[in-house]
N, C-alpha and C positions, 0 to 999 in steps of 0.2 A: 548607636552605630552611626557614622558616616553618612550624611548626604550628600552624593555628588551632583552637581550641574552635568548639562548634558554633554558639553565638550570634554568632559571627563570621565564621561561610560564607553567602554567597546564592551561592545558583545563579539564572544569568540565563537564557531563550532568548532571541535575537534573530532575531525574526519578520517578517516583512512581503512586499508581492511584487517581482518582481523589477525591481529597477531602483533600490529605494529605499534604499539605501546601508546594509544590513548587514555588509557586508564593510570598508567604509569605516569606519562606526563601532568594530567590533575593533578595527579597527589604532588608529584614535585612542585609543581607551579605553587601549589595550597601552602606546601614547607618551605620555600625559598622567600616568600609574602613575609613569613612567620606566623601562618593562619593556623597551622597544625604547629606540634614542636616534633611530630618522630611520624616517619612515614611507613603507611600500611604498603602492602604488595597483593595483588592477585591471587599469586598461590597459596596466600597465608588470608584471604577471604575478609582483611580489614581495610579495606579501602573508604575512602569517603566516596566515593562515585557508584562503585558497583556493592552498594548493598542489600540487594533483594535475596530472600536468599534463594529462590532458582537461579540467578547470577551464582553465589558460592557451588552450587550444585555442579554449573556446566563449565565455571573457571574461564568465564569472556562474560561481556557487555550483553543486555537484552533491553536495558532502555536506553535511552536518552537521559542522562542528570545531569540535571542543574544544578552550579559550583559556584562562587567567587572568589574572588582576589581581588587584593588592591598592591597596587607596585608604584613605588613613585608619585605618588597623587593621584593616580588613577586607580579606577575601579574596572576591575575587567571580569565581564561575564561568562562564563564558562558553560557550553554545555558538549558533555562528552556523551559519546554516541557509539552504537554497536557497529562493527563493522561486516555484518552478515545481509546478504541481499533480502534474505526472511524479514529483515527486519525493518525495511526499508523506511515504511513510514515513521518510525522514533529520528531517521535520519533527517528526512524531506522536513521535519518538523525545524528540526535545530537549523538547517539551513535555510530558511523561509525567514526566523525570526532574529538570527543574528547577521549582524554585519557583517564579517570578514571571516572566511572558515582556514582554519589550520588543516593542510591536507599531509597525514604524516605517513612519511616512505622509509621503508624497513629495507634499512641500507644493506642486508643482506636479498633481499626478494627483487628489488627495483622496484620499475613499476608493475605490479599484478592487477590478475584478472576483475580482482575487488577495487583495485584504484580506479579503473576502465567506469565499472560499474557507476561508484559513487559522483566521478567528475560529470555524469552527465547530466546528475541535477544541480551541481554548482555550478557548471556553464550553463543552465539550461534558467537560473537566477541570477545571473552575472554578478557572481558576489566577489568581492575582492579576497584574494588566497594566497596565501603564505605554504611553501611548500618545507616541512621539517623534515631530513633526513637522520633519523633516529636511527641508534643501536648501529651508532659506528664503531662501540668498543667490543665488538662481537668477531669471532675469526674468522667469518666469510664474509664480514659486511668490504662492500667496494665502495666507494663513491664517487668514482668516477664511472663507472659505467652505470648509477643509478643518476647519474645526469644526465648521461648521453641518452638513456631509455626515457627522460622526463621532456627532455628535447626535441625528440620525436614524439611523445605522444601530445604533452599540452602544448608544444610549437616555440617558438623562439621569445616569446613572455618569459619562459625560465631565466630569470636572474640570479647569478651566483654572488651572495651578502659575503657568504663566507666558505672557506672549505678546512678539512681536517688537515693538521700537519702530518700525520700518518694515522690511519684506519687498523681495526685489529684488537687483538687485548691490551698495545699497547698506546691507546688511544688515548691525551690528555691534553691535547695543544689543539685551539682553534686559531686562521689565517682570518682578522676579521675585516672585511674590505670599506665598508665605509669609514672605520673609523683608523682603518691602516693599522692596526696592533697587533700583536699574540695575547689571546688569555690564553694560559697557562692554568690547569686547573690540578687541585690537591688528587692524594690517592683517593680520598672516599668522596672527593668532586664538591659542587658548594661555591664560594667566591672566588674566583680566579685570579691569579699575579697577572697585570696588562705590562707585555716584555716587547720591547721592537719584535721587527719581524726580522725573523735570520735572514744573513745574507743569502745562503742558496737559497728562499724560497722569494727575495725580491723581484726577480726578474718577471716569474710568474705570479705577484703580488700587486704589482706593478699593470702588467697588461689585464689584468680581470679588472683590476679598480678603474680603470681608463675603460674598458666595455660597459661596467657600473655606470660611469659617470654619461659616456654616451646615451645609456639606455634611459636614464634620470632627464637628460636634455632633451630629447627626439617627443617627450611627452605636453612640451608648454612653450608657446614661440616666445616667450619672454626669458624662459632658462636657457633655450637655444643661442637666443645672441647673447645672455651673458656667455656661455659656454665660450662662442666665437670670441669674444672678447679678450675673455682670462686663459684661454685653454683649459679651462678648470671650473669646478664647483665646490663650493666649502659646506660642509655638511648639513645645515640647515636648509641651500641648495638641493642637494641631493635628498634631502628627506621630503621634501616641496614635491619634487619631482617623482619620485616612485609611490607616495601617497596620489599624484596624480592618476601616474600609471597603472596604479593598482586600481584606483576606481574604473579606468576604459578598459580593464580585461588585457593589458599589454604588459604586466607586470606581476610575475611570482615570484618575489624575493623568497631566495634559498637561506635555510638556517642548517647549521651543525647541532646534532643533540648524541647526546646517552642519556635517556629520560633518567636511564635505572638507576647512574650514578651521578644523576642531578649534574652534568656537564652540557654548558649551554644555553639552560632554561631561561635566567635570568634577562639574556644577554636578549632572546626572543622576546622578551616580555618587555622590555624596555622598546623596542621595535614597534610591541603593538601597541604602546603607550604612546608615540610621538609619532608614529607615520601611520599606522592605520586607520580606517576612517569610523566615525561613530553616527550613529545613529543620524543626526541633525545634517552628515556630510552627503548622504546616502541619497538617491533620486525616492521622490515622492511615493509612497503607496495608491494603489488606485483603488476606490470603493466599488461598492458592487455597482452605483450607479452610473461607473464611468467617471467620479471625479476624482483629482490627485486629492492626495492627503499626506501632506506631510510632515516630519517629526519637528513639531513647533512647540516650541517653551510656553511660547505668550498664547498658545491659542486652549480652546475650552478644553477638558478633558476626555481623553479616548483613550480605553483599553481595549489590548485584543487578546484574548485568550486562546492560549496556541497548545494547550494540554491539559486535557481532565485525567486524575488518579486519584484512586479510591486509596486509602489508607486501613488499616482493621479499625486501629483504636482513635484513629482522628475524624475520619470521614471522607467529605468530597473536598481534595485540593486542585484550585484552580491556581494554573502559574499561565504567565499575563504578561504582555510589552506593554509600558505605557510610548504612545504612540503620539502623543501632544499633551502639553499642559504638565500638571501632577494628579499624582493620586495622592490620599491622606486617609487617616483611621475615620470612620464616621462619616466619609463622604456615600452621597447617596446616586447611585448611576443605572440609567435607562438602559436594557438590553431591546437593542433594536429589531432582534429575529422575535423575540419572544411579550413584548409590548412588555414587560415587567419593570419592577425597581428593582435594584439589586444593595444591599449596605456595604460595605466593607467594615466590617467590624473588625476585624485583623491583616496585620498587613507584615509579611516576612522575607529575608533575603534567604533562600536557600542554598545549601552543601548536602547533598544527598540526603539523609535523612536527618540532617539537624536543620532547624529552621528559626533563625535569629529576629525576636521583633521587631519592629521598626515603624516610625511613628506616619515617615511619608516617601515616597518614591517619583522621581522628575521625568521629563520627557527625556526615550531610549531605554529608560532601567529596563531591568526585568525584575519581577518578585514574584510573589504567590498570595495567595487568601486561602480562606477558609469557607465550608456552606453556604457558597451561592446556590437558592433555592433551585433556579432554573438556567442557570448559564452554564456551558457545555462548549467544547474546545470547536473553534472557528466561528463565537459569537462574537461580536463589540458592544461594548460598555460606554456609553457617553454620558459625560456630566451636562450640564445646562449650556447650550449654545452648539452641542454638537449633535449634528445629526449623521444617518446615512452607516452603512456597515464594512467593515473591509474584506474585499474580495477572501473567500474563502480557499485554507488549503489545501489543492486538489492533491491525490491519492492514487495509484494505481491502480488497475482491477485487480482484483483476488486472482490467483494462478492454479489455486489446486482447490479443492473441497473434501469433506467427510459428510456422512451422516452421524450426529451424535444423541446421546439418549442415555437417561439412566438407568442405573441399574436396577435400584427402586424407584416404584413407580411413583411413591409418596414423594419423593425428590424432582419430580417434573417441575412442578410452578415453580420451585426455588431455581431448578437448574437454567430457565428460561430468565429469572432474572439474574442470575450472574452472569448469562451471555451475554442480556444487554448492556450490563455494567462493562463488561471487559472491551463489546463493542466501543462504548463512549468513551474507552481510556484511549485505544486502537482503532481507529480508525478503518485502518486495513484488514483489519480481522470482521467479515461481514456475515452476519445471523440470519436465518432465516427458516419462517418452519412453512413448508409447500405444502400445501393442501394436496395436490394432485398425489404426492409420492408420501404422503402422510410422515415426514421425515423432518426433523432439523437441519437442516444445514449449516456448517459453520465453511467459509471457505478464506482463505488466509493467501501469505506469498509464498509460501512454500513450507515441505514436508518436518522441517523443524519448528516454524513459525507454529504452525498446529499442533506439534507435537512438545510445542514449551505448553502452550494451552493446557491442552490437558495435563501436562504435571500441573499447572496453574489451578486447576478446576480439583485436583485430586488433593493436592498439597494444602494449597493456601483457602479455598473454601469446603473440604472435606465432604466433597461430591465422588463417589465413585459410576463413572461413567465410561459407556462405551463408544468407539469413534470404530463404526463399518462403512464400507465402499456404498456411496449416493446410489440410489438407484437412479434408474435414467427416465424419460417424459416421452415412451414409446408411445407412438399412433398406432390404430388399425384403420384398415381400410378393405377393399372389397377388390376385387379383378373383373368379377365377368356377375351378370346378372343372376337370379334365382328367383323361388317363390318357396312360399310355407304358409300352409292352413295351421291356426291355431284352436283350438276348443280347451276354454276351460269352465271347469263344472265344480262346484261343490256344494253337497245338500248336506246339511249338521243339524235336521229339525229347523221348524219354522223357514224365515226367509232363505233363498239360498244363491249361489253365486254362478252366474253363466254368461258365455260370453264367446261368438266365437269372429278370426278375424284371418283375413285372408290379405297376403300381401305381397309386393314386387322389390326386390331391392338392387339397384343398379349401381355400377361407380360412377360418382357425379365429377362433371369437367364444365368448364366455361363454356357457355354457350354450345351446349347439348342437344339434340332434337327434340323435341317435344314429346311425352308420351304417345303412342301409335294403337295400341292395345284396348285401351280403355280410354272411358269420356272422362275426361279432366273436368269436375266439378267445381273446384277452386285447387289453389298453390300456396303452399306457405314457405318462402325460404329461411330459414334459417341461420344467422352467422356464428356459429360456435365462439363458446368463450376460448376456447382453448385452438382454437385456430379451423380452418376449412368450414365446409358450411352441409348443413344438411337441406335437400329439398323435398318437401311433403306434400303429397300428390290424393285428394278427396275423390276417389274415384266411385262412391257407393251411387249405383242407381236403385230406381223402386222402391228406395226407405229399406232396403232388409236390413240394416245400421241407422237408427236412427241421427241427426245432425248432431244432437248435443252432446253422444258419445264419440265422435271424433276426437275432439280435443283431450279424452282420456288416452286414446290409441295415442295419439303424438306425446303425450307425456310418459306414457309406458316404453314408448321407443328413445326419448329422449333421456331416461333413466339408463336404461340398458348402453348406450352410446356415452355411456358417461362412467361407465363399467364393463367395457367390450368383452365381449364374447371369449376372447384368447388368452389374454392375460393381465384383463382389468383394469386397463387404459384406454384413453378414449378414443372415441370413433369418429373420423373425421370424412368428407366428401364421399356421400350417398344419398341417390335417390329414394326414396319409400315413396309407394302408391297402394295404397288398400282399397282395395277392387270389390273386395266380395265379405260375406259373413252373416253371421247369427244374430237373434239375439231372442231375449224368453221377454214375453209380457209382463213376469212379475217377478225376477230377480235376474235381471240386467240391471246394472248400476253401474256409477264410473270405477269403482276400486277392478270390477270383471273381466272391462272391458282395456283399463289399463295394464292388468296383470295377461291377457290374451295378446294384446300388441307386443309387449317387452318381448312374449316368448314366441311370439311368430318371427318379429324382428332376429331374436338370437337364433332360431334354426336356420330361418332365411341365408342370414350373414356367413353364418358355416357352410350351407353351398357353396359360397358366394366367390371360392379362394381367394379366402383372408390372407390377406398380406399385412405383415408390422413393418411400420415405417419409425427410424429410428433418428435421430435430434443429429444434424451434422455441422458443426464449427468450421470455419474457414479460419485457418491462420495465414499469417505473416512472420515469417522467420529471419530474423537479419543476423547473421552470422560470418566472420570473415572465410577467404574462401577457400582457407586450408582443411577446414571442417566442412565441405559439402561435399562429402562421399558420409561418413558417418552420420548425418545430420538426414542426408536423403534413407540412408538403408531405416533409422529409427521409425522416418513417417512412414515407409512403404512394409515395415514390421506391425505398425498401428493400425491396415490399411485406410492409408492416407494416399489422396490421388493428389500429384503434384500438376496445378495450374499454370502456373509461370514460373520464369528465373529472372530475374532483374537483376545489374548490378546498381548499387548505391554509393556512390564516393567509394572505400577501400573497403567494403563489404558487399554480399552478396544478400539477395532477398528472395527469398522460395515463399512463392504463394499457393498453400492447399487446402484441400479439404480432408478432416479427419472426423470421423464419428465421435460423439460426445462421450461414450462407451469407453473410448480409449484413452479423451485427451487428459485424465487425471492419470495414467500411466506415463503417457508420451512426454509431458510436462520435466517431472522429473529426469526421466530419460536423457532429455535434449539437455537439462543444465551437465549432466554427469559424461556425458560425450563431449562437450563444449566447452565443460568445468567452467561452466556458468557466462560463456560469453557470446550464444545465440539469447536474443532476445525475443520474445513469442506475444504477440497482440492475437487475440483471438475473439471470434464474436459468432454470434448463430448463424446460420445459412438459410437452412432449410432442412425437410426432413427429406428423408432416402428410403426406397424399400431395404431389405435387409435380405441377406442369402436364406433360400430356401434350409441351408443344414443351418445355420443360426436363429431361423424361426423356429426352428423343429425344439431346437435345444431351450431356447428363453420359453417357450408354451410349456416346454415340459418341468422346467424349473417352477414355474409360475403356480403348477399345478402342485408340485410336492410342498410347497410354499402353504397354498391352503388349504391342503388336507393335512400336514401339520397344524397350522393355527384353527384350525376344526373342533383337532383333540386336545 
């Protein structure tokens, strides 16, 4: 196969949401190359792009696949991508690693909520973008009003290359403005006749090429006063100039498609082969240490690994930018997270799941390997001369959660590593097993995202597993002071166990009064692992507690606080002072005296009106502001107490607090009101008491809970 030099690689993404034929357009690009000779379709589950089969299952996109083509001397990299918000980080990936992203507009929808969605991590990496208006041969597609809506949303960057001569089923004629012609294309689409342009559509041929030409010059004061000069740009001009534009973010050249009936594709492809920019054109990468890095031929070898995926029968594939220099079979490379060597013993160009050998790959390719021991997607690979790592790709936070678990219990270890395995492909899909709620967590971007998973977990590693509602990281605490005498006694023959312990227990707050009651002996503060602090108060006079049994009492209390009283969460800000008690000369011992404190401690705390304090999230909601009356009744249904209202540029921002309780409810909620265009930042606050009738009810759940796991 093919070695290209670097001025000869683009890396594509194809972007857009879902419905609007990125998978279709692959396969065409693949067929029109002559890489394929007969093209698959979605509905018929043989595509090169989507073939996982939970993709055949749900009939859309759920990764990111990597494709090529070569057109024209060029080699162009393809990675098409899902267009579901669930699935965001397969996207963040593809746009991070390629150069120029295809954003494609389903000339029947305009722009939607999913376009909204995806531009704002392509603006938000200023990658040069090409906007396709596909499935013009459809009977509602418009395309003039999915300009005007592109107009308004990405801003007067919208360049029109080309436009349809008419839209509709009887869609076959493309208006192409740089090069001033008609393709004309067959009934079943493919190579096009290049025909003048009809007279009635010069006029309007005429003035868009002359807006072309302006928008080409306004980008480089050297084209500018040719422009002045000639009145005009001659094509090589204009390609100078919107490859310009397109790298400052001032330029979206429009293209015409019918992916489905391969009308267009070509003509796009030839576009990204001479005006798009490639890897080498592209502003420097920055390492983690703060220096540029950038795609250099001559300089030592750097790979960065931007996606680990487990295969059944292959294993671990790493797909890889080379990022300077070349890569080759047999080269040996330093991963700089992990101090290791890494080999490349195999080295592939990938199409979904075919992967073609290849002997070596130049700076900007992309490929893949095979079983690197220890490298893992957002590590760098340098050969000799290179040091330092490239900033890694960040990822959004998880949006929703489950507790998961299997069904047999034999299935745990196993089940624990396929999480971490699916973890290491997704990034966004985050594992976790919490001690305190004795629970897995698996928490994802949303309620499909979780729920491919587990077909993932059931299907493809034949785990049957359950996904129930997280439990949540209640506190207890105390309201008003109390006391309790404890005595425990047991004689079983020979030595026997006694102990008795008398104590205070108060709610503890900053800077408190001193005890009054009793002589304060010593103080032990405490700073809970788990938040708030305990303070413990030596109040024994006259030895009736001997010294050395203290520190069984505070570890009996610090047991018990660690398993509250109410409903087995722990116990945060209280005072204890043990004032008084027992003990026997010859079976007093620490186990006695520890098991007397625990249970003076828990009667105590039951006087004590225990209060459960419960985990509260503050969000940020940015939402436009035709959706703030439903967006408000949703938090104030969650109870959510709204903090602020800001406006943001042409959106609205509701700052609140919502209990944690709710917010894997509320989450969904807010996309299905908003049809996904409030955006939700959320992070912990603080904990809250809880209503007396929802303490009553979570105690009494807590209790049928363990007089179930009893029997």
């Amino acid at each position: 196969m093919k070695t290209y030099d670097e001025k000869h690689i683009k890396n594509v993404a194809l972007i857009g949401p879902a419905k609007s034929g990125k998978t279709t357009l692959a396969e065409t690009m693949l067929f029109e190359a002559g890489l394929i000779n007969r093209r698959g379709s979605v509905e018929d589950h043989n595509t090169i792009s989507d073939y996982q089969e939970v993709e055949h299952e749900r009939g859309s996109s759920v990764f990111a696949t990597s494709l090529h083509t070569e057109w024209r001397d060029y080699k162009i990299n393809l990675i098409d991508t899902p267009g579901l918000d669930d699935f965001i980080g397969e996207v963040i990936t593809a746009i991070t690693v390629c150069d120029t992203a295809v954003m494609l507009l389903n000339a029947q929808n305009g722009v939607e909520v999913g376009t909204e969605l995806l531009w704002e991590y392509v603006d938000r990496y200023n990658k040069p973008t090409i906007l396709a208006v596909n499935q013009l041969d459809t009977e509602k597609a418009d395309f003039n009003r999915t300009i005007e809506e592109a107009k308004a949303f990405f801003g007067p960057a919208v360049t029109v290359m080309q436009y349809p001569l008419k839209t509709g089923l009887g869609f076959n004629a493309i208006i192409d403005l740089l090069k001033m012609v008609m393709y004309q294309f067959p009934e079943g689409g493919g190579k096009p006749e290049k025909l003048p342009i009809p007279a009635s559509e010069k006029e309007r041929a005429d003035q868009l090429h002359n807006e072309l030409v302006e928008k080409a010059a306004e980008n480089d004061e050297g084209l500018m006063e040719q422009y002045f000069e000639k009145g005009n740009l001659d094509e090589d001009e204009l390609r100078e100039g919107l490859r310009i534009g397109m790298m400052q973010h001032q330029v979206f050249p429009v293209f015409c498609l019918s992916a489905r009936r391969d009308m267009g594709t070509g003509r796009m492809m030839g576009f990204i082969d001479n005006v798009a920019p490639s890897a080498v054109d592209m502003p420097a990468g920055i390492s983690e240490e703060g220096r540029e890095v950038p795609c250099d031929p001559a300089a030592p070898t750097r790979l960065f690994i931007f996606k680990t995926q487990v295969e059944p029968r292959l294993g671990r594939l790493s797909y890889f930018k080379v990022l300077a220099g070349e890569v080759a079979v047999g080269m040996e490379l330093h991963n700089e997270k992990t101090g290791t060597t890494e080999r490349i013993s195999q080295l592939f160009i990938a199409d979904g799941k075919n992967r073609h050998p290849i002997e070596r790959l130049k700076a900007g390719d992309i490929g893949c390997t095979l079983k690197l021991k220890n490298t893992y997607a957002n590590h760098t690979l340098n050969g000799k001369g290179a040091t330092g790592s490239i900033q890694p790709i960040t990822f959004p936070p998880p949006k929703t959660r489950v507790a998961v678990s299997a069904k047999n219990r034999q299935d745990e270890e196993k089940l624990s590593e396929v999480l971490n395995e699916l973890h290491m492909e997704d990034p966004t899909l985050v594992v976790e097993y919490n001690q305190e709620l004795k629970q897995i967590l698996l928490a994802g971007q949303g309620e499909l995202h979780l729920a491919i998973t587990k077909w993932r977990l059931e299907n493809n590693y034949k785990l049957q597993v359950d996904f129930e509602q997280a439990r949540i990281p209640y506190r207890e605490t105390i309201r008003q002071a109390a006391t309790s005498t404890y005595r425990h006694k047991k004689q079983s023959g020979g030595a026997g166990q006694f102990a008795e312990v008398a104590l205070k227990v108060e709610p503890y707050y900053e800077d408190m009064p001193p005890l009054k009651e009793f002589p304060v002996r010593e103080t032990e503060t405490v700073d809970l692992p788990w938040g708030g602090k305990l303070v413990f108060n030596n109040c024994i006079v006259g030895g009736v507690i001997d010294a050395r049994f203290i520190p069984s009492i505070l570890k009996g209390v610090m047991e018990k606080m660690a398993q509250g009283p109410l409903t087995g969460s722990y116990v945060r800000d209280v005072r204890v002072s043990v004032y008084d008690g027992k003990m026997h000369p010859v079976d007093s011992n620490d186990i006695s005296f520890k098991i007397a404190g625990m249970m003076a401690f828990r009667d105590a705390f039951l006087q004590a009106e225990p209060q459960l304090l419960e985990p509260v999230q503050e969000l940020d909601v940015t939402l436009p502001a035709d959706l703030m009356g439903d967006v408000m009744t949703e938090l104030q249904i969650r109870r959510g107490t709204i903090l602020n209202i800001d406006s943001e540029q042409d959106h609205q921002l509701i700052r609140a607090r919502v209990p944690l309780a709710e917010v894997d409810k509320l989450l969904p909620a807010l996309r299905n009101v908003s049809q996904g265009k409030a955006r939700v930042n959320s992070h912990f606050a603080d904990y809250a008491p809880v209503s007396a009738e929802l303490q009553k009810r979570i105690t009494e759940e807590h209790l049928k809970t363990e007089m179930a796991e009893a029997h």
